[in-house]
Backbone bond lengths (Angstrom), bond angles and torsions (degrees), N, CA, C in turn:
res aa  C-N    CA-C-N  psi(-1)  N-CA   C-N-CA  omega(-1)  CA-C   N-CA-C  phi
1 X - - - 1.463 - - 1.525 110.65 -
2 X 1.236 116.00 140.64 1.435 114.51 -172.52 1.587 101.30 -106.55
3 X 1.389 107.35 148.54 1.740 116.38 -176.25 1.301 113.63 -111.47
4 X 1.241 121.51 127.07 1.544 120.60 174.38 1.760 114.88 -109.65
5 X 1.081 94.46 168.05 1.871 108.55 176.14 1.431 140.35 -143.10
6 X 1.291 116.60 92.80 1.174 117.24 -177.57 1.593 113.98 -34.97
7 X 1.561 105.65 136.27 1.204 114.38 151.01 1.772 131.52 -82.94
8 X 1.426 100.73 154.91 1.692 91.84 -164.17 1.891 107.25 -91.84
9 X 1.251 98.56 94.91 1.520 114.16 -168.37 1.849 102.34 -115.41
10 X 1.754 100.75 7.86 2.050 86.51 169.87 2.155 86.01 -163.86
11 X 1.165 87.19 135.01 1.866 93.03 164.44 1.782 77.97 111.64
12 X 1.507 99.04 176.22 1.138 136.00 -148.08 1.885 95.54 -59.81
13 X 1.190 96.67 -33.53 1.709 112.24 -162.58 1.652 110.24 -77.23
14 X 1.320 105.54 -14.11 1.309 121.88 -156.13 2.009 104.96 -72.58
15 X 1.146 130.94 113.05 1.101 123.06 178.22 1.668 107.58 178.95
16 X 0.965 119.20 161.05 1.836 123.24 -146.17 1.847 103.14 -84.71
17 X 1.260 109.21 -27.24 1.625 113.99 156.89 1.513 125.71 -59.73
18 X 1.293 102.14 -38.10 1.734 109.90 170.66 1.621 110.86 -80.71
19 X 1.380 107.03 -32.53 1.415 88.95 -164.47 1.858 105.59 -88.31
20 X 1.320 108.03 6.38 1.354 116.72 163.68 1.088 123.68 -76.79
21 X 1.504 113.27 -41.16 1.350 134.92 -176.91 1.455 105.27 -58.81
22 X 1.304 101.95 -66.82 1.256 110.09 -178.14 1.543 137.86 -42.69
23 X 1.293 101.48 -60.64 1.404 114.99 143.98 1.256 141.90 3.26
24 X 2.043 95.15 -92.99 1.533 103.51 161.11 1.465 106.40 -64.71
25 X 1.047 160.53 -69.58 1.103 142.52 -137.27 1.770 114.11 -82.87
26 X 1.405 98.22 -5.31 1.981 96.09 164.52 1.223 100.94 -78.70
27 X 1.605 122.31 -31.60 1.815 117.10 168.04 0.964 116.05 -47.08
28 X 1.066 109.08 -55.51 1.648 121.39 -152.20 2.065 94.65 -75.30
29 X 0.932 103.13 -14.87 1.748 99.34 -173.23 1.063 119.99 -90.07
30 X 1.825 100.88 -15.67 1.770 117.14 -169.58 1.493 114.07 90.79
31 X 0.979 118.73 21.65 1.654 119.62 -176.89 1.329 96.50 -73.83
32 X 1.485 112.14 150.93 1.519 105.27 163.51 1.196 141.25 -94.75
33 X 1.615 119.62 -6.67 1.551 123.57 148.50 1.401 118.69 -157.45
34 X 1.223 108.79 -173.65 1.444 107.94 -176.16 1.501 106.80 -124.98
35 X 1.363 118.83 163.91 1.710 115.74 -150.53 1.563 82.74 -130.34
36 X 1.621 114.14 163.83 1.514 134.63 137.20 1.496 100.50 -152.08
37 X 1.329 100.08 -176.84 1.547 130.77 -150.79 1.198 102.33 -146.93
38 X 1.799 109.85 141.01 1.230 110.33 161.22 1.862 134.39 -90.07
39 X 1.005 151.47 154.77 1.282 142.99 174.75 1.700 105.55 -149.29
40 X 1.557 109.28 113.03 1.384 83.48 -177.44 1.653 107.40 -110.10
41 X 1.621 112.42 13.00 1.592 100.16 -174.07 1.743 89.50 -157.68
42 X 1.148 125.57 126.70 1.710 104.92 143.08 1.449 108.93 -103.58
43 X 1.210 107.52 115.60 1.753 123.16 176.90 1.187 109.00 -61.08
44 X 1.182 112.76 147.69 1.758 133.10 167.82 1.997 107.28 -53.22
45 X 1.453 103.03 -44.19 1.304 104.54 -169.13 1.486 115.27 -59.29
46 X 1.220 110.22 143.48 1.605 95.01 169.82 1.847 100.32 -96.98
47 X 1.380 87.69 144.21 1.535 101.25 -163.62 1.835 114.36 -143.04
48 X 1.698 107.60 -10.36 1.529 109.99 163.29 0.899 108.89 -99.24
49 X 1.454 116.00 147.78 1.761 129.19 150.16 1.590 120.52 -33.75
50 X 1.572 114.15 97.41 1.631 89.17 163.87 1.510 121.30 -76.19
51 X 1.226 121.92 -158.06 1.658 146.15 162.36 1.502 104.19 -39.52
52 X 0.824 141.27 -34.68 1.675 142.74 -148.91 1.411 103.52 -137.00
53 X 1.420 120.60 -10.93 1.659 134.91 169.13 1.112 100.05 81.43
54 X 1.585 126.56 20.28 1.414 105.40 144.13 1.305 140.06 -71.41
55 X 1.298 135.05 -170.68 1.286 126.12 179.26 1.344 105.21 -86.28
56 X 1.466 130.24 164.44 1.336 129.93 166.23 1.574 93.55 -154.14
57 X 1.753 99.65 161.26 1.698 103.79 155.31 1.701 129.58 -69.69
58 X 0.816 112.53 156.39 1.413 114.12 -176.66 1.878 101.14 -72.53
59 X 1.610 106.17 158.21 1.294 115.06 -147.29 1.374 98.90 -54.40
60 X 1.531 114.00 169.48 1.417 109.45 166.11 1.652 127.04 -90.47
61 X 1.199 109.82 13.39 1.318 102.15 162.09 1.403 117.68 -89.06
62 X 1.181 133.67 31.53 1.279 125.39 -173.12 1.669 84.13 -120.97
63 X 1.032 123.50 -26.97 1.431 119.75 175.68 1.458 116.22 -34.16
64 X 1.473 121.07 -25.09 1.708 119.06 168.12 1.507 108.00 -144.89
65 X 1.433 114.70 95.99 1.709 100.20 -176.64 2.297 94.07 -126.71
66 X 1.335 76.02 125.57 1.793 99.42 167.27 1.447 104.71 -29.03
67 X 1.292 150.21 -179.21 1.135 178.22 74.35 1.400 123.36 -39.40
68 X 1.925 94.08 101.77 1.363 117.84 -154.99 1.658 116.62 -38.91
69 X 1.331 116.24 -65.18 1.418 117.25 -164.91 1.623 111.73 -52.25
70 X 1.692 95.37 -52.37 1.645 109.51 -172.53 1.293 109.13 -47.06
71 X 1.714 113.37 -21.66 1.716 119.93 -166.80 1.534 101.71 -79.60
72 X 1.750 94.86 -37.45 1.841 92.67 -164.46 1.460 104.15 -76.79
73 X 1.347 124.27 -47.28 1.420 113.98 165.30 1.156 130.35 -9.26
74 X 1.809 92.58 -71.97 1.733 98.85 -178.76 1.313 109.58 -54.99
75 X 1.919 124.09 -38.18 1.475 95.64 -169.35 1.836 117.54 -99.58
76 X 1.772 103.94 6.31 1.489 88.97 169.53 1.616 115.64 -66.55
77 X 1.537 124.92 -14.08 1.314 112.24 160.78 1.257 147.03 -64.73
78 X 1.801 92.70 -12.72 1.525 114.60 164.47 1.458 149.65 -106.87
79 X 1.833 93.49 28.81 1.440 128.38 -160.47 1.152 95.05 -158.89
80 X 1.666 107.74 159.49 1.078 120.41 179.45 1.717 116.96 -132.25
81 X 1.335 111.67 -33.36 1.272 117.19 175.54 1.619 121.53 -112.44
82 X 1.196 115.19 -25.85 1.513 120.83 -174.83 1.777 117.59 -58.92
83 X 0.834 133.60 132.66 1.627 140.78 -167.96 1.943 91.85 -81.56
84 X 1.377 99.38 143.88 1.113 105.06 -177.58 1.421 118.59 -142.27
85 X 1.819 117.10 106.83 1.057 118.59 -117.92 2.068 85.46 -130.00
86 X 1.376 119.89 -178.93 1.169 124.05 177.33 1.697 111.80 -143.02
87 X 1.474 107.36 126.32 1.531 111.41 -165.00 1.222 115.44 -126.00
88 X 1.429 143.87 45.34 1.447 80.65 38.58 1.981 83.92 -140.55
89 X 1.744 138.61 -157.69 1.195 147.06 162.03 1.218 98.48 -134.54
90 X 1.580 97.01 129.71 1.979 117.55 -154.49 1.726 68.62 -95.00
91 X 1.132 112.34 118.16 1.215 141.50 -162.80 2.249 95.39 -80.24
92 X 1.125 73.59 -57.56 1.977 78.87 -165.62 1.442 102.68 -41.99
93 X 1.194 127.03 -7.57 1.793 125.33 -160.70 1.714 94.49 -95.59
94 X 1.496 120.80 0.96 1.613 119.58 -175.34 1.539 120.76 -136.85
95 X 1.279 119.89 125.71 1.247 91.46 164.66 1.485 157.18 -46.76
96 X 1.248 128.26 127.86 1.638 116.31 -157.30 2.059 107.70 -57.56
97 X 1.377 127.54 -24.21 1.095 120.14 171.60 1.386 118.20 -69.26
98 X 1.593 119.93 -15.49 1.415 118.62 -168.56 0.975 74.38 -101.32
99 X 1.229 161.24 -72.03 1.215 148.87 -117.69 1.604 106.52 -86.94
100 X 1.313 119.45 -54.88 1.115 133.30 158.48 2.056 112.59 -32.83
101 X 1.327 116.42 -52.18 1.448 111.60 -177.15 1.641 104.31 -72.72
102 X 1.399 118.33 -49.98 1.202 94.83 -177.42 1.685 133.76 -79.50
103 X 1.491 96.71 12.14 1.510 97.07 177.87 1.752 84.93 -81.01
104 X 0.905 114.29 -47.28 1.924 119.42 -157.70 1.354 97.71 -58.01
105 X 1.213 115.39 -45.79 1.364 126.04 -173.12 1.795 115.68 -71.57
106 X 1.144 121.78 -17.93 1.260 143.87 143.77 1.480 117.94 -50.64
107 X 1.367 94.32 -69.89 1.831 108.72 162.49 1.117 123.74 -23.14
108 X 1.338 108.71 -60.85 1.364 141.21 -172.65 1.926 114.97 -59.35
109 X 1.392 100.04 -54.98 0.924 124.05 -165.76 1.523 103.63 -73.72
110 X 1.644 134.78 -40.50 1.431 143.74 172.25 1.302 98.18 -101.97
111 X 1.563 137.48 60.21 1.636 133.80 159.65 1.890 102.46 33.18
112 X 1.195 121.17 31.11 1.522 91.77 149.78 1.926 90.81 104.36
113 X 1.448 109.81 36.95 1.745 110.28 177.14 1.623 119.47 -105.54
114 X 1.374 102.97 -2.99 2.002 105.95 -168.16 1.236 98.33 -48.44
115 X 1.631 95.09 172.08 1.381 110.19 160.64 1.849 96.74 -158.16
116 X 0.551 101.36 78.32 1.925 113.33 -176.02 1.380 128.94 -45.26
117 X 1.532 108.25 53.30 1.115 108.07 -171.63 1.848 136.54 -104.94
118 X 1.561 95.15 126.34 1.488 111.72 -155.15 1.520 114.98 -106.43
119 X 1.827 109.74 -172.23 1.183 100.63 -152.21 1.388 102.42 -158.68
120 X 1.158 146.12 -171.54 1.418 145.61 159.93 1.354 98.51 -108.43
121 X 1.071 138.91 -72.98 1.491 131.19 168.95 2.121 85.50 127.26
122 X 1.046 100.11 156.04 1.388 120.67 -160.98 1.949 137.36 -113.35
123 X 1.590 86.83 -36.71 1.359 119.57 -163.51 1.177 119.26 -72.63
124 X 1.358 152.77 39.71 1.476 133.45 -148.83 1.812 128.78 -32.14
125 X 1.097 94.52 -33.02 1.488 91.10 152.64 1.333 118.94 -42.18
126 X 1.201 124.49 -89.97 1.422 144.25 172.22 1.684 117.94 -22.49
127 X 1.123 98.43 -21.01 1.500 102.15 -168.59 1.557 107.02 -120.42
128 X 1.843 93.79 -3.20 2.176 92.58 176.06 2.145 85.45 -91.15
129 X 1.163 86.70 -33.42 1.967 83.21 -173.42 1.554 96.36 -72.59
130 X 0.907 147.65 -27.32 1.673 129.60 161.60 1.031 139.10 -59.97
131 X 2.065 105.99 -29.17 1.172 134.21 157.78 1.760 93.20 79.66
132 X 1.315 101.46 38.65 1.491 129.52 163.09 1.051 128.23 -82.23
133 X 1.507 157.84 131.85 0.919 119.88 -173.77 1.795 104.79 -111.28
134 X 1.314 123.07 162.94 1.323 112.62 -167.01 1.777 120.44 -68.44
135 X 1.490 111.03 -29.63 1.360 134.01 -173.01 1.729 77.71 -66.00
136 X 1.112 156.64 -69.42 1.584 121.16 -149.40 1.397 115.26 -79.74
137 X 1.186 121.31 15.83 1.730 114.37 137.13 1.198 109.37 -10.88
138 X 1.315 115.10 143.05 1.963 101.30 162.99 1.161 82.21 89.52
139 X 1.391 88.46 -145.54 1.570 125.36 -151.90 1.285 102.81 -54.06
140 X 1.665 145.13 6.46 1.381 145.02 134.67 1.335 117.78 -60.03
141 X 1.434 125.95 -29.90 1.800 141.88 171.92 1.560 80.62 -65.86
142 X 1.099 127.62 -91.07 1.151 133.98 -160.35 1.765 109.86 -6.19
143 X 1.778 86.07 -76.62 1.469 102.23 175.77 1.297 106.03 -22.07
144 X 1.256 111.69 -100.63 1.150 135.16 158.01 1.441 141.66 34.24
145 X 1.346 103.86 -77.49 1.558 116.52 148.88 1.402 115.69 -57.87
146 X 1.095 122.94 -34.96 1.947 129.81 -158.75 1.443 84.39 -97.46
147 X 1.287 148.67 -14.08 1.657 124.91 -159.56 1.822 86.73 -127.71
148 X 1.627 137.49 -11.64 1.562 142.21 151.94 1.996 96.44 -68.99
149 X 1.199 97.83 -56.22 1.459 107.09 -163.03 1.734 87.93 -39.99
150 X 1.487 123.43 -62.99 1.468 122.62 -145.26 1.455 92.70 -75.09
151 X 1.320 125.02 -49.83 1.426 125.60 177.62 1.506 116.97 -22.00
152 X 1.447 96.57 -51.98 1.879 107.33 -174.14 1.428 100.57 -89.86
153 X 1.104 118.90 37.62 1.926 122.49 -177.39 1.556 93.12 -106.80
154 X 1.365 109.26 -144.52 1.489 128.78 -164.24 1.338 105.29 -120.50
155 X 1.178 125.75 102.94 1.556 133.94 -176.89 1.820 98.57 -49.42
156 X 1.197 114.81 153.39 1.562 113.34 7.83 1.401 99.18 -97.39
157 X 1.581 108.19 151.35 1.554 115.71 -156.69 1.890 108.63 -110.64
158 X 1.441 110.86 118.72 1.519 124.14 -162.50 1.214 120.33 -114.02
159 X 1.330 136.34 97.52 1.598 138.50 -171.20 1.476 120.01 -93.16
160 X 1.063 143.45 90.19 1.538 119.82 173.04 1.190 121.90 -110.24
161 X 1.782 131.00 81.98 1.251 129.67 -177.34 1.560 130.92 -106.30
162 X 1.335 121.54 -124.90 1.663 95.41 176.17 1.476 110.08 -113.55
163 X 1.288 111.79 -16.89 1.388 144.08 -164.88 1.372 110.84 -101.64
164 X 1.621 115.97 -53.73 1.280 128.77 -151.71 1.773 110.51 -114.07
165 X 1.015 135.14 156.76 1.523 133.55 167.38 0.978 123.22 -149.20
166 X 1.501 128.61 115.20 2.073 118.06 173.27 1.378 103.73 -131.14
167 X 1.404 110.50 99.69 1.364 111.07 170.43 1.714 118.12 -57.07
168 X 1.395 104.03 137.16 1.651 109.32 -176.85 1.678 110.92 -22.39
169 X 1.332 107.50 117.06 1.592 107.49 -171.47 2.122 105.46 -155.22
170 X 1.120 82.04 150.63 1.714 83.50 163.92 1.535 115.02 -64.64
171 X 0.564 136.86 130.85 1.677 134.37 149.27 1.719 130.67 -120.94
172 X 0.923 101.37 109.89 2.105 96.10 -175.57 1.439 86.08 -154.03
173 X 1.520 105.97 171.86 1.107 121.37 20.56 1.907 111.40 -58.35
174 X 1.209 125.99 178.12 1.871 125.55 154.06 1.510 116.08 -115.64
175 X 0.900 140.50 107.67 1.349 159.09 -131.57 1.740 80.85 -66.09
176 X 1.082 115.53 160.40 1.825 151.14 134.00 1.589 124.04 -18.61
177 X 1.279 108.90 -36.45 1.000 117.04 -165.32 1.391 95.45 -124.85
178 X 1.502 115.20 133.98 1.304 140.94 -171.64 1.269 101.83 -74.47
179 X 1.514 132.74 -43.19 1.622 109.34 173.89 1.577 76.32 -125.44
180 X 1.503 124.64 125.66 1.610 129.63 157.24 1.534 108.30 -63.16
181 X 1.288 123.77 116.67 1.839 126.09 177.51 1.483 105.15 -60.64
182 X 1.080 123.15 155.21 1.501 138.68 -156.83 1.559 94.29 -158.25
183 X 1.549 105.87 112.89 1.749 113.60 159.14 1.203 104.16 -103.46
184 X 1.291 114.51 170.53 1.263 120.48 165.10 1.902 99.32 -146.73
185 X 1.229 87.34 124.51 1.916 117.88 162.31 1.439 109.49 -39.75
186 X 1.475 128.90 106.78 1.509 130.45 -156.18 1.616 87.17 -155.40
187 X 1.251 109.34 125.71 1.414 122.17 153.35 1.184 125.36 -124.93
188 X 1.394 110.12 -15.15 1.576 108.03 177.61 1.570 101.40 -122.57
189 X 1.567 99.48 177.21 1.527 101.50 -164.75 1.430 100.24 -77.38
190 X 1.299 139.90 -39.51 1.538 123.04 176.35 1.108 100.48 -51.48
191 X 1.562 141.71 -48.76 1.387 114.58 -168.94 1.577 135.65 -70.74
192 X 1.532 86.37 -17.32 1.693 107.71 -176.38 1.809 102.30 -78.55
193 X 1.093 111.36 -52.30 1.613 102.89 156.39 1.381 143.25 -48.17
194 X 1.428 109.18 -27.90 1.469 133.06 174.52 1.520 101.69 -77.13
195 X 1.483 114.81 -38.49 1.642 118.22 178.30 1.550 117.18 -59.81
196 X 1.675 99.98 -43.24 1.332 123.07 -160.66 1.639 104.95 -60.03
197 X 1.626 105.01 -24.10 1.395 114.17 -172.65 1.430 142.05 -97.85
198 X 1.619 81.66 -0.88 1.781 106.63 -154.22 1.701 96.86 -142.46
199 X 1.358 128.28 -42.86 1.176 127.08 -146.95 2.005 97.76 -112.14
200 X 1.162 83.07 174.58 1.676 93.89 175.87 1.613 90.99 -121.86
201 X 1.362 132.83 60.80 1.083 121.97 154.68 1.517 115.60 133.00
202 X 1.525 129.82 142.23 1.200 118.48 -155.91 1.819 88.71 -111.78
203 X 1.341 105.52 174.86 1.733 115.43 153.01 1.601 118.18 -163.48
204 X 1.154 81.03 101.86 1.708 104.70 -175.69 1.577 117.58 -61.42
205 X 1.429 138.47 161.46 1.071 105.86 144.00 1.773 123.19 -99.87
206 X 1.071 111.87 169.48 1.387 107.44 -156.16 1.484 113.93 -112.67
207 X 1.226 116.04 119.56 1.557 108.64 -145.43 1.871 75.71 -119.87
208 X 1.347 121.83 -58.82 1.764 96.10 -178.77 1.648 94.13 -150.87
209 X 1.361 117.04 -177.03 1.400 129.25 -149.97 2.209 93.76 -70.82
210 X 1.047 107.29 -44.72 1.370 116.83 -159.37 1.676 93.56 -70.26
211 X 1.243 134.41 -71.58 1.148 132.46 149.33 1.656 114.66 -11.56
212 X 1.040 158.15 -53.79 1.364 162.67 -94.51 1.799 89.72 -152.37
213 X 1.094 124.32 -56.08 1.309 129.77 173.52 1.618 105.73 -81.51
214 X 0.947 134.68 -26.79 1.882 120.15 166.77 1.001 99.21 -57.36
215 X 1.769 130.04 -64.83 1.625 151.47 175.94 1.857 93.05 -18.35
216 X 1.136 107.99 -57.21 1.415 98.23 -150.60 1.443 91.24 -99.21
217 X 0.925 136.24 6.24 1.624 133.86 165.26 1.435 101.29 -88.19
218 X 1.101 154.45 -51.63 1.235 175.72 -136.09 1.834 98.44 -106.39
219 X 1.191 131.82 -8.48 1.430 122.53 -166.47 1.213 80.62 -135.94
220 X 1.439 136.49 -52.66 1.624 114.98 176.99 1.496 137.50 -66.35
221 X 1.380 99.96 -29.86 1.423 136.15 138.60 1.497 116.75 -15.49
222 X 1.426 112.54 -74.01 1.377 113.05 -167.66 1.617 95.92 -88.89
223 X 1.172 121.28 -36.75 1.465 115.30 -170.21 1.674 124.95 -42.32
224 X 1.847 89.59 -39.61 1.461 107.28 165.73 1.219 120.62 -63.31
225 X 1.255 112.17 -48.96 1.519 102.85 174.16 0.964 121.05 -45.32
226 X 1.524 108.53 -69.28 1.963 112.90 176.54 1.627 102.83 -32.82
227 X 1.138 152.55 -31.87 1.331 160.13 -150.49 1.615 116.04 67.34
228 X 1.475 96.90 37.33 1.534 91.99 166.99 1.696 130.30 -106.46
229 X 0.893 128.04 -171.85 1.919 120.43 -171.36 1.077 99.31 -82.64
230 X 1.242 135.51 98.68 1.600 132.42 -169.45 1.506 93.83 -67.73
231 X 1.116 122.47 -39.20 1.603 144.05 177.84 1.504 108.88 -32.01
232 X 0.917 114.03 -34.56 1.658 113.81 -154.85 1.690 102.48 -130.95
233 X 1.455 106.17 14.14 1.936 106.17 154.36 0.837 86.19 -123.22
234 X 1.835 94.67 162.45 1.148 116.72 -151.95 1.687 92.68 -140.39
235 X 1.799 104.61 154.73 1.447 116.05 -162.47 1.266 91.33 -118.64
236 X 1.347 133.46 134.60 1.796 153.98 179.32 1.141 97.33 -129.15
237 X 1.304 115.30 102.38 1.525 126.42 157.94 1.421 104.19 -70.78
238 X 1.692 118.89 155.85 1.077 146.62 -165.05 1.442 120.34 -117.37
239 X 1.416 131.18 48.86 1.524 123.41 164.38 1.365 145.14 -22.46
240 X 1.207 124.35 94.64 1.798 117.38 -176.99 1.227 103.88 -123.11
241 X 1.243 110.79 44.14 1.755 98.22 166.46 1.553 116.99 -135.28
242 X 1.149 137.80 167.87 1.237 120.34 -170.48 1.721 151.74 -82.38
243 X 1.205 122.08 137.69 1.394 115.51 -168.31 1.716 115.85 -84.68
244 X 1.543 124.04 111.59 1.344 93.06 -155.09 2.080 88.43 -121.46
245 X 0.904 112.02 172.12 1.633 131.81 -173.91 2.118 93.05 -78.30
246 X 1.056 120.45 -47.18 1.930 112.93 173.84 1.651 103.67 -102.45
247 X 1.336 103.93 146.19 1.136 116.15 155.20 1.002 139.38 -25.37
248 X 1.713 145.22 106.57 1.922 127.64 -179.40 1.419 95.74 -78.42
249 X 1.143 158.46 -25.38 1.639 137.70 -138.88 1.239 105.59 56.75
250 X 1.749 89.60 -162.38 1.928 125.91 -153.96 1.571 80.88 -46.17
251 X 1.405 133.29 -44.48 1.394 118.83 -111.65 2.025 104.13 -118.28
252 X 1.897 88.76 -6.12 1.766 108.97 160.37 1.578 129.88 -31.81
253 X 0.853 140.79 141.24 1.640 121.35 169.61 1.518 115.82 -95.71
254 X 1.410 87.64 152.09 1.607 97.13 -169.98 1.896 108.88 -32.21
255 X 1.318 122.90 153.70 1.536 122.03 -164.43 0.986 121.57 38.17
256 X 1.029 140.39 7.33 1.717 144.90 -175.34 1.778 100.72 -113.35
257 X 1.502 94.17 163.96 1.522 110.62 -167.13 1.538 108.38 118.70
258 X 1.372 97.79 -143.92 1.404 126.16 -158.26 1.461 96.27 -103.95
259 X 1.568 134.36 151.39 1.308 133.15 -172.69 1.462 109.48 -65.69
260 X 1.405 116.00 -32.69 1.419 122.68 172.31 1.619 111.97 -63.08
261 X 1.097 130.09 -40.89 1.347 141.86 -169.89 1.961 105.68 -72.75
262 X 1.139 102.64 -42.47 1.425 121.03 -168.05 1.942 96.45 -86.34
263 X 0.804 118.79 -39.65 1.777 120.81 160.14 1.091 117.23 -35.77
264 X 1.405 121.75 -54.06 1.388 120.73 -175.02 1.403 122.75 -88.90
265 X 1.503 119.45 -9.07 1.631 128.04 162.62 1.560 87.52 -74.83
266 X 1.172 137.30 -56.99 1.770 123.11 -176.84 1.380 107.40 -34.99
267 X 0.805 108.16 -56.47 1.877 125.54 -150.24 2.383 84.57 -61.45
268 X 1.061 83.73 -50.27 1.840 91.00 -171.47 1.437 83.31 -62.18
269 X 1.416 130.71 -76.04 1.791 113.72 -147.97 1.609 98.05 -54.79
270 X 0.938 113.69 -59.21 1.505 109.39 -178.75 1.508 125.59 -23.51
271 X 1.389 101.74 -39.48 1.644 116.11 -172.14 1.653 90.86 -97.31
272 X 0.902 123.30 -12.29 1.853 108.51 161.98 1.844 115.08 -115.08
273 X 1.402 95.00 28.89 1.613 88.27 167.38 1.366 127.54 122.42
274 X 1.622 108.90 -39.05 1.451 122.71 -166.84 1.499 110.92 -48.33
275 X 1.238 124.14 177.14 1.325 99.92 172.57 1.649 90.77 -148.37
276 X 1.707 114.91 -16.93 1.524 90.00 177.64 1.725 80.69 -152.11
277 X 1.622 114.29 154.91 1.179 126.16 171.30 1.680 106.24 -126.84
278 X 1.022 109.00 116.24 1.571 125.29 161.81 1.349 114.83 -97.77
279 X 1.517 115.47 117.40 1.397 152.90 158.57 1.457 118.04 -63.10
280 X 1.288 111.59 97.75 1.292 129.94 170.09 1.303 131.31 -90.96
281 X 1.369 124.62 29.13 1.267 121.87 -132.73 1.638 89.76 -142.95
282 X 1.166 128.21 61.69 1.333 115.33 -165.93 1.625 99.59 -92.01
283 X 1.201 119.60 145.95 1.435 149.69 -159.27 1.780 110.76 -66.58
284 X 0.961 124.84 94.94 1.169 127.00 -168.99 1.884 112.73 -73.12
285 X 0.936 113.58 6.56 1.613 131.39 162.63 1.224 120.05 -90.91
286 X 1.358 127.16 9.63 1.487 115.98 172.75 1.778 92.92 110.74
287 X 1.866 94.15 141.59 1.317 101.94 -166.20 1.716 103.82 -83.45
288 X 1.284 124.24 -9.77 1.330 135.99 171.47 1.819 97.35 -60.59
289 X 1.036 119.64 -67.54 1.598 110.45 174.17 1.394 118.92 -74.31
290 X 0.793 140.74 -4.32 1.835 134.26 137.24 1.218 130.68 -38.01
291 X 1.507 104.04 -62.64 1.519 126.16 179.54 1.849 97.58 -71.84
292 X 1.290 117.60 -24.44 1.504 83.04 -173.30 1.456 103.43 -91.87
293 X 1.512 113.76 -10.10 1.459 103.04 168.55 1.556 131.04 -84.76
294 X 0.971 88.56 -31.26 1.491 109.52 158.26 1.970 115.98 -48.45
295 X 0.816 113.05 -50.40 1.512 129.96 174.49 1.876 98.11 -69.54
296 X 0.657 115.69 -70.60 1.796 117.71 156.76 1.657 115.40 -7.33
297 X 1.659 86.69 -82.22 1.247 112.50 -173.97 1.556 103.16 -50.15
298 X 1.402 128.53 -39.49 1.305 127.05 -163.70 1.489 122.29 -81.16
299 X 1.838 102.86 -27.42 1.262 113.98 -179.91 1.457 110.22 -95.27
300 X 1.506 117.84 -13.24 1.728 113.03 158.89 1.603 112.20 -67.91
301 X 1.368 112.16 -36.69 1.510 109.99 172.00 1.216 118.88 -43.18
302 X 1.292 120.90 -51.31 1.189 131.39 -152.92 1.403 131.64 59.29
């Protein structure tokens, strides 16, 4: 199973010295890629459920988060082997030709490391400032993938969908990679089916082991149906909970704890399928105790 690691691009930690740091030294540990995220607003409104089911604003680390690609750019110049991936960019907020060049151009830029991973995006905020409307969920993903997909094809490159349009045109750069991998952000079973059909691979987030193994029954599942190699996509679980230096016990959340504790939920996804877990969970004590748990965490993996 391969392990990935967010870089710290939103919350207190977030700043262009760390996210260097960070970086090289998930290389240097053997990790297999590095993650960002998109955020394009935290609104004034409160609009999540707290504890007591009131409303609240969404956390405050989103109050300043980097802008994924521009981040990986800067650090495919400061790496050489690590895959450098996106967890996800609510895709509908861009056009599929821009979106499409600068993944290639990314491509381009790290010899051939993407991992293209997208999203519908959620927020109504987010989607009145895109001037999106929320109903093309769906069948706007759809687009989506199929009008990036043709982009990175063989010019001259021609779209005609319901949503989307590219009259016969050049488009490049064309990424590095002969088929660029494409996830798509799936937590529920329509979406994991919608992945199964369109995507080279889902990434859930991963709330506990039983959950995490339906996910991947449910995406290999449909893949077959469609008649594709269920075999050869791949499932990236999504970690957001915390990595801590002592043990939590019974009462820890799934991947969370102590690096020893979090080893042995690997060892289970692995044996139901997963194929890569990315750690989102960066250490709010200083990036010096991250990395050493992190380094922990990597050498209990094995």
């Amino acid at each position: 199973m391969e392990l990935g690691m967010a870089l710290p691009t939103s919350g207190t930690l977030a700043s262009v010295p760390n996210i260097v740091r960070v970086a090289q030294e998930a290389e240097r540990l053997g990790y297999a890629a590095l993650w960002t995220y998109e955020r394009l607003l935290r609104p004034m409104a409160a609009i999540m459920p707290g504890p007591g089911g009131e409303l609240q604003r969404i956390p405050a680390e989103y109050r300043e988060t980097y802008e994924p690609l521009e981040t990986l750019s800067y650090v495919a110049a400061l790496t050489e082997r690590i895959k450098l991936g996106t967890s996800i960019i609510d895709a509908l907020f861009h056009a599929p030709v821009v979106l499409a060049r600068r993944f290639a151009t990314l491509d381009r830029l790290s010899g051939g490391r993407v991992v293209a991973g997208i999203g519908q995006g959620w927020m109504p905020q987010e989607f009145a400032t895109a001037n999106v409307p929320l109903k093309r969920r769906g069948a706007g993903l759809d687009e989506m993938v199929a009008a990036m997909r043709a982009c990175w094809g063989a010019d001259p490159v021609q779209y005609e969908g319901r949503f989307y349009t590219i009259e016969a045109s050049e488009v490049n750069p064309k990424p590095v990679q002969p088929h660029l991998p494409i996830l798509v952000g799936a937590n529920t079973e329509a979406g994991q089916i919608r992945a199964a059909r369109i995507a080279d691979g889902i990434n859930p987030n991963a709330f506990s082991y039983e959950q995490m193994a339906e996910s991947v029954r449910t995406f290999r599942t449909a893949a077959a149906g469609n008649g594709r190699d269920a075999a050869a996509l791949t499932v990236t679980a999504r970690a957001n909970v915390p990595i801590t230096a002592e043990p939590l016990g019974d009462e820890r959340p799934f991947l969370g704890g102590s690096p020893a504790e979090i080893a042995g939920d690997l060892k289970r996804l692995e044996e139901a399928g997963v194929d890569h877990v990315l750690f989102y969970n960066i250490a709010p004590d200083g990036i010096d105790n991250h990395l050493r748990l992190m380094a922990d965490l990597r050498n209990r993996a094995g």
